[in-house]
C-alpha positions as CSV (number, residue, x, y, z in Angstrom):
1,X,0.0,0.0,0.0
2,X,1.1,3.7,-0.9
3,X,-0.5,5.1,2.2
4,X,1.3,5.5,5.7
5,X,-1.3,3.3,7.8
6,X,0.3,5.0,11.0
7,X,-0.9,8.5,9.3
8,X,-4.1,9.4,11.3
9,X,-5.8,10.7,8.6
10,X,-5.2,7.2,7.0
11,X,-7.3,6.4,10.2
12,X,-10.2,8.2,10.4
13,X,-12.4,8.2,13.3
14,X,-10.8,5.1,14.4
15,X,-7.2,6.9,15.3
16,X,-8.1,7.6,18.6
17,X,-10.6,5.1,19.3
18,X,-8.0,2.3,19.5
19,X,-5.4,1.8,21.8
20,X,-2.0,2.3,20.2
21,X,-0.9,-1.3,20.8
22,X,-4.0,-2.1,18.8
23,X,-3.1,-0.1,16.2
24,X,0.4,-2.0,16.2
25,X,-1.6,-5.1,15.7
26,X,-3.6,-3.9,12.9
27,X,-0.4,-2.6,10.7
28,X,0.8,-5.9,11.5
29,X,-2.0,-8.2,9.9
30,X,-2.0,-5.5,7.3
31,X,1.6,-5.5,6.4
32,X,0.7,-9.1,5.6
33,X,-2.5,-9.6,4.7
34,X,-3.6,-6.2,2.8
35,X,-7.1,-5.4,2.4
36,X,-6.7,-5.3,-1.7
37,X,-5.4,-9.5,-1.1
38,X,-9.7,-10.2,-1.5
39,X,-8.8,-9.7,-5.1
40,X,-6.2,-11.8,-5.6
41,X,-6.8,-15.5,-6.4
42,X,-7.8,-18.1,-3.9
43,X,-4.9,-20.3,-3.5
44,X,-2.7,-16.8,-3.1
45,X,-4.9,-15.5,-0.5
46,X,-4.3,-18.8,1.6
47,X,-0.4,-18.9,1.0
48,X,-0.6,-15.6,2.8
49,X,-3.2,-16.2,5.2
50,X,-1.2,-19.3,6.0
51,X,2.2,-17.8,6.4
52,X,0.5,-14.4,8.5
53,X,-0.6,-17.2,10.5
54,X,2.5,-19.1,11.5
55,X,4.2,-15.1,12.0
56,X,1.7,-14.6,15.1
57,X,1.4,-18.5,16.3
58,X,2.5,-18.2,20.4
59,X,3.4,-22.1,20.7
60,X,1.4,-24.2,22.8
61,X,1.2,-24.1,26.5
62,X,2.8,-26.8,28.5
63,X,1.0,-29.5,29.1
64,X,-0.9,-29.7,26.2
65,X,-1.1,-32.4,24.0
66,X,-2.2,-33.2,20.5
67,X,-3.2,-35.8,18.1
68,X,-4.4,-35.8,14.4
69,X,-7.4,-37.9,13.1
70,X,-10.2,-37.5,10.9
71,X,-13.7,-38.3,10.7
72,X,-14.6,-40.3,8.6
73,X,-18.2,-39.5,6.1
74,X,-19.9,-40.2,2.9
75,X,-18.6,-36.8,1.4
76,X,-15.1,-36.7,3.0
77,X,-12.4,-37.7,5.9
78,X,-13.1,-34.7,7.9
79,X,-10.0,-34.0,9.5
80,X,-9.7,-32.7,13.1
81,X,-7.3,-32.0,15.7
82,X,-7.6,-33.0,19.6
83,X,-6.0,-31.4,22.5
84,X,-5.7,-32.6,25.9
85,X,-3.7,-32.0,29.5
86,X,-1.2,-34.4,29.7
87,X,-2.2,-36.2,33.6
88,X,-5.4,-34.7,33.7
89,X,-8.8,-35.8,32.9
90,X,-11.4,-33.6,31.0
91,X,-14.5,-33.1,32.4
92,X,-16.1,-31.6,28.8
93,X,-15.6,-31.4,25.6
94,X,-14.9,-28.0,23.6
95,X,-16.3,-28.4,19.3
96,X,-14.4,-25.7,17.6
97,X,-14.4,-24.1,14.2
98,X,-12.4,-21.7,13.2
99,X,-12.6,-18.7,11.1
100,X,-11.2,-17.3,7.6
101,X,-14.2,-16.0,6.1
102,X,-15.3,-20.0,5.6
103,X,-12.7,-19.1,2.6
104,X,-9.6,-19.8,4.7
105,X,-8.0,-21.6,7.6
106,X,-7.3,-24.7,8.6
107,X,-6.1,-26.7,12.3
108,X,-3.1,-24.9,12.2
109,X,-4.5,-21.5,11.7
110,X,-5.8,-21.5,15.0
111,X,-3.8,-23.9,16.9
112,X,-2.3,-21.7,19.5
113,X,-6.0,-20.8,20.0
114,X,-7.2,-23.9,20.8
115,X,-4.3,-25.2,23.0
116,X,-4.8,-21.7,24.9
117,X,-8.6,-23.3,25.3
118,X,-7.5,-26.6,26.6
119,X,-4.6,-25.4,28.7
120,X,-7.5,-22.4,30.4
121,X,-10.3,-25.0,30.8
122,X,-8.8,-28.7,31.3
123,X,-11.2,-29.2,28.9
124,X,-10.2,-31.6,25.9
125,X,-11.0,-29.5,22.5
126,X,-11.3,-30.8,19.2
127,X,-10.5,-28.6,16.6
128,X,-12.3,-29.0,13.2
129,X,-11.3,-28.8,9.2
130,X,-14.5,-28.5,7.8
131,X,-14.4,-27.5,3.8
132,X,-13.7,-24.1,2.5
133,X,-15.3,-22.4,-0.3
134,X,-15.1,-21.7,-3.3
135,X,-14.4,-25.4,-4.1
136,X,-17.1,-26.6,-1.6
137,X,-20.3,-24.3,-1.3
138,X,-22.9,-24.6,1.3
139,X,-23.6,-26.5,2.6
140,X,-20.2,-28.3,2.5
141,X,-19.0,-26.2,5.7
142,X,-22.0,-26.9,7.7
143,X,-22.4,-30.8,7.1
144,X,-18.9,-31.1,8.3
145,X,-19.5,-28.9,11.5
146,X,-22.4,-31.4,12.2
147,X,-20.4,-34.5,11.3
148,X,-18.0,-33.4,13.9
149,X,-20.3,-32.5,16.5
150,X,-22.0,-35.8,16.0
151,X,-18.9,-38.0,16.0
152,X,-17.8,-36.1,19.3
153,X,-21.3,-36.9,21.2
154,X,-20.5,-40.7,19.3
155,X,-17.3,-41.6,21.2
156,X,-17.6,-39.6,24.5
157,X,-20.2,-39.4,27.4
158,X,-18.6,-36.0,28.1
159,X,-20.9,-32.8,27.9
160,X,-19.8,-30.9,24.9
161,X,-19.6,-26.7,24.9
162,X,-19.4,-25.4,21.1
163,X,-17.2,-22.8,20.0
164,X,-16.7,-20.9,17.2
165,X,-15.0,-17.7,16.1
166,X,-16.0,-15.7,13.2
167,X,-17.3,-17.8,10.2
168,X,-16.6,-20.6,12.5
169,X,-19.5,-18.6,14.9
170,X,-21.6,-19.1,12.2
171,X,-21.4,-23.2,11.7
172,X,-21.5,-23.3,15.6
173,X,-24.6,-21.8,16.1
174,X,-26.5,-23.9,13.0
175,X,-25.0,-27.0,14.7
176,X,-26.9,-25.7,17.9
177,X,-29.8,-25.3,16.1
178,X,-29.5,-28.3,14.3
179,X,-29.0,-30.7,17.4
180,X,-31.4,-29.2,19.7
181,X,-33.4,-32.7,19.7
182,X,-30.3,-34.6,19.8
183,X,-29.8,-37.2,22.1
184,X,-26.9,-35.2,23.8
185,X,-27.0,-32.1,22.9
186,X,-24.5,-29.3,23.5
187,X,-24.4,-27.9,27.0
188,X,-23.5,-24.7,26.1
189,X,-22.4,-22.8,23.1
190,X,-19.7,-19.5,22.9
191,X,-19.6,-17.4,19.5
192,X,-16.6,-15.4,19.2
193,X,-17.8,-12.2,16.5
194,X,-19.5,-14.4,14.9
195,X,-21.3,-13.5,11.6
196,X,-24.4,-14.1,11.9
197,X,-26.5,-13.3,8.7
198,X,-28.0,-10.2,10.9
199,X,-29.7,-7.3,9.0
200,X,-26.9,-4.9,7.4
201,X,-29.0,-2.1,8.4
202,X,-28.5,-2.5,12.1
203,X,-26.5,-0.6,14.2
204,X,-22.8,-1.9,14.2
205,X,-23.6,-2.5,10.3
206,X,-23.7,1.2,9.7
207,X,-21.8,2.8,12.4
208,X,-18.5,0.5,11.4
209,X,-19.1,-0.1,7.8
210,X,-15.6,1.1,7.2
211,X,-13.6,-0.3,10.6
212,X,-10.0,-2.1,10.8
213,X,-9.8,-5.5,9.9
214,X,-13.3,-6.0,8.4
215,X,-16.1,-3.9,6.4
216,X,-19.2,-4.2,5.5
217,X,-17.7,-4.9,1.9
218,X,-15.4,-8.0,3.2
219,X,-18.5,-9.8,4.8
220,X,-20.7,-8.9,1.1
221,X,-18.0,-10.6,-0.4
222,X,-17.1,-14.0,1.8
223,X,-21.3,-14.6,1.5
224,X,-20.8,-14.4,-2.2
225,X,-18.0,-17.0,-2.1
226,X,-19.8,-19.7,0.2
227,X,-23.2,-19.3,-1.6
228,X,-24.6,-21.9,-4.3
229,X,-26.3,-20.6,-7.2
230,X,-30.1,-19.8,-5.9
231,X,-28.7,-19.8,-2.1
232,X,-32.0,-18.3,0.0
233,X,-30.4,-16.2,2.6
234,X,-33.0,-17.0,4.9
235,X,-31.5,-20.7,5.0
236,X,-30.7,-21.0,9.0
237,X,-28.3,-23.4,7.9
238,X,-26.3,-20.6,6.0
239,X,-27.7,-17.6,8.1
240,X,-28.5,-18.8,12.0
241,X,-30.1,-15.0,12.7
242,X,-33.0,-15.8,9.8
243,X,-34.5,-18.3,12.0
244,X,-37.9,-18.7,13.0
245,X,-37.0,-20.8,15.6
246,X,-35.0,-20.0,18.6
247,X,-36.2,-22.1,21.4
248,X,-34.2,-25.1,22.7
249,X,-30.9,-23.8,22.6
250,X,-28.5,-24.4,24.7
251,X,-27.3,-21.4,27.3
252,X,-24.8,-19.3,24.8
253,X,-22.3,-16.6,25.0
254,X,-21.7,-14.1,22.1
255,X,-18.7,-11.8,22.4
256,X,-18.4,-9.0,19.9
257,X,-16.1,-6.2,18.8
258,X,-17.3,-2.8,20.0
259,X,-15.5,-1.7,16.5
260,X,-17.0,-4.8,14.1
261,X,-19.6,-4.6,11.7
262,X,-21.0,-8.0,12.6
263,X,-21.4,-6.5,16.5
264,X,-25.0,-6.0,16.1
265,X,-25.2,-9.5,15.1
266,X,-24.5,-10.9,18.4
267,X,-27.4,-8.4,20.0
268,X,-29.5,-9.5,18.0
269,X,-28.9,-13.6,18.5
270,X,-29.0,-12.8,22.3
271,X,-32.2,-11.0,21.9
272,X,-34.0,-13.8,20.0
273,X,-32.3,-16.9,22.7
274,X,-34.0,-14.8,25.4
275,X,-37.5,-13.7,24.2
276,X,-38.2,-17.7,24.0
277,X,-36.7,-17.8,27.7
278,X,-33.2,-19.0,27.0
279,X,-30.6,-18.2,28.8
280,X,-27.8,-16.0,26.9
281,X,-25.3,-13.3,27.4
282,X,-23.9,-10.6,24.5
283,X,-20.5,-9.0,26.3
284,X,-19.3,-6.3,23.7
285,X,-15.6,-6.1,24.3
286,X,-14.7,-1.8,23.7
287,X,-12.5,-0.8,21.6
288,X,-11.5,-3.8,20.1
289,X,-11.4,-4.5,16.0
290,X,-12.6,-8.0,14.0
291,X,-10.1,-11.1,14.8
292,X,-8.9,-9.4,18.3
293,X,-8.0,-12.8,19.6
294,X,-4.6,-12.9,17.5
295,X,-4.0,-9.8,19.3
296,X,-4.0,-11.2,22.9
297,X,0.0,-11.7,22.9
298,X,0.2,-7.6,22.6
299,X,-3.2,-5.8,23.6
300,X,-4.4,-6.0,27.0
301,X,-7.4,-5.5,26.2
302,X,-8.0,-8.8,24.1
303,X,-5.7,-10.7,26.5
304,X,-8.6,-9.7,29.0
305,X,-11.0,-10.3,26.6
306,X,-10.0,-13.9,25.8
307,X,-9.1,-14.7,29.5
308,X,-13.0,-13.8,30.2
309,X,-13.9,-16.1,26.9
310,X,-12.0,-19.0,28.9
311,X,-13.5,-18.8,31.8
312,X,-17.3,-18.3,30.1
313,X,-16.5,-21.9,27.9
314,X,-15.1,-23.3,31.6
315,X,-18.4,-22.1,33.1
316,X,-20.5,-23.4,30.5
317,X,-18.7,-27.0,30.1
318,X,-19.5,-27.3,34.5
319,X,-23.2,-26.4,33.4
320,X,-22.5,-22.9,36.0
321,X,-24.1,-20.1,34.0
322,X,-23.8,-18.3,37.3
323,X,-19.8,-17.6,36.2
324,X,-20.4,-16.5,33.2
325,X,-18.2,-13.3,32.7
326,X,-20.1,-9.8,33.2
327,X,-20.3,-6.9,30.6
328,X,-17.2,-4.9,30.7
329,X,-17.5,-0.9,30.0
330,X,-20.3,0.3,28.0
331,X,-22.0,-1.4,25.3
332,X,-20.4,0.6,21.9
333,X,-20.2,3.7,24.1
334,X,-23.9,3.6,25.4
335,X,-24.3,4.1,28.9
336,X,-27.0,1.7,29.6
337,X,-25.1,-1.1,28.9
338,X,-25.1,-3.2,32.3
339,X,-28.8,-3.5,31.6
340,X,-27.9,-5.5,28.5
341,X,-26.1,-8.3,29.3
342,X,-28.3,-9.8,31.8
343,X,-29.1,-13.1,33.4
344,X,-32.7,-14.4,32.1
345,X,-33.4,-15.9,35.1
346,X,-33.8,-12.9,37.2
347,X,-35.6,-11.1,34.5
């Protein structure tokens, strides 16, 4: 890029909204993934992807351990990734899928991520490769979530939490739907920014159209990618917020991106879980950007954001809503925000 990204006129209304250290994070992903890469072919968007990915990997705690396996379906060998505390038993089960855009990612995209999960929790996780697009449309991405879910709840008794950041939100919270009359269904689900399929003319939509790391235009055009000719947005498969449905779900956690288009997205789901008497919680994390969990190594912030995301998944896979992490600061700058994130059972 020509432009100097640390000019704040380069920033707009976001130079002072961000913590410096943020910023540093930003220019970083920038430096190697550029917002003009969307144009470039497929296969060059993952070689970069890939490599941006390795650049910020943190190594795995100790203690964790990992093995490689797939599951096995009519369509494909799914594979997946487990991780477990060497000595220590798990008393749940973590599903996770990962993000990219359902364009790119794989298990080593967000392996530091998920050994951070099993290291925080003592929780076993298992760590998904569902099928990307463009060669695999919907629902490719979802039939593998499920098949992984499924195969989980096949060779464990344990209670299983899903998780899922980003695109990977997305699959999580269709498996949720999709399994609520499951013979073991999820205990708990926790959607990291996940998008959503919300209505573009809501608030975040609007207000951060233009923000760091993700626009309105990026999301426009990973929906494009995943979607089969004729694809009817109102698919819950492909878009969990076009539901009709929202009863049965298990209790969930959505944590958003005060500075994220897809924010409103995770207001919304909460809102739906709740007016059918579920139990869910929408923590918007201020002045943080799209994909702020990378940035826990350098930003307090999401360090303290993903610490709180931790102990939400520990508190969900012990069936204890009561621990489930409070709102921090004000809800994208509004003082009422306390009265958002609230417990439905003293409603």
């Amino acid at each position: 890029m020509n432009s100097d990204p640390a000019d704040p006129a380069e920033r707009g209304k976001y130079a002072d909204r961000l913590d410096p250290e943020l910023w540093d994070y930003i220019d970083k992903v920038n430096s190697w993934y550029p917002p003009e890469i969307v144009a470039a072919p497929i296969a060059e968007q993952r070689a970069v992807y890939d490599r941006m990915c390795v650049a910020f990997h943190q190594g795995r705690p100790a203690g964790v351990t990992t093995s490689d396996g797939v599951v096995a379906t009519a369509a494909q060998a799914i594979p997946v990734r487990r991780y477990r505390m060497v000595g220590k038993a798990a008393a749940a089960i973590v599903v996770y899928y990962h993000g990219g855009g359902f364009v790119l990612g794989d298990l080593d995209s967000h392996d530091d991520i998920c050994a951070e999960i099993c290291a925080g929790t003592g929780f076993e996780v298992i760590s998904a490769d569902y099928r990307l697009a463009p060669e695999y449309l919907h629902p490719a991405s979802f039939d593998d979530a499920l098949a992984v879910f499924e195969w989980a709840a096949a060779i464990s008794t344990l209670p299983i939490v899903l998780c899922g950041e980003s695109a990977g939100g997305n699959l999580a919270a269709a498996v949720a739907r999709a399994t609520r009359q499951h013979a073991r269904p999820a205990v708990g689900q926790v959607l990291i920014y996940p998008s959503l399929g919300g209505d573009e003319g809501g608030r975040s939509y609007i207000e951060h159209a233009e923000a760091p790391l993700l626009t309105l235009a990026d999301i426009e055009f990973y929906r494009r990618v995943r979607s089969a000719p004729g694809q009817v947005l109102d698919d819950p498969t492909f878009s969990p917020l076009r539901d009709r449905d929202f009863s049965g779900l298990p209790p969930t956690v959505i944590v958003t991106a005060e500075c994220d288009p897809l924010s409103s997205d995770g207001e919304a789901y909460r809102d739906r879980i709740l007016a059918t008497g579920g139990c869910a919680w929408w923590r918007e994390e201020p002045r943080l950007v799209h994909s702020f969990l990378r940035a826990r190594p350098t930003v307090p912030r999401a360090a303290e954001a993903f610490a709180r995301i931790i102990a939400d998944i520990g508190a969900l896979g012990a069936s204890d809503a009561a621990l489930i992490s409070p709102l921090v600061g004000e809800m994208a700058g509004r003082p009422e925000g306390g009265a958002k994130d609230r417990n439905p059972s003293a409603s």
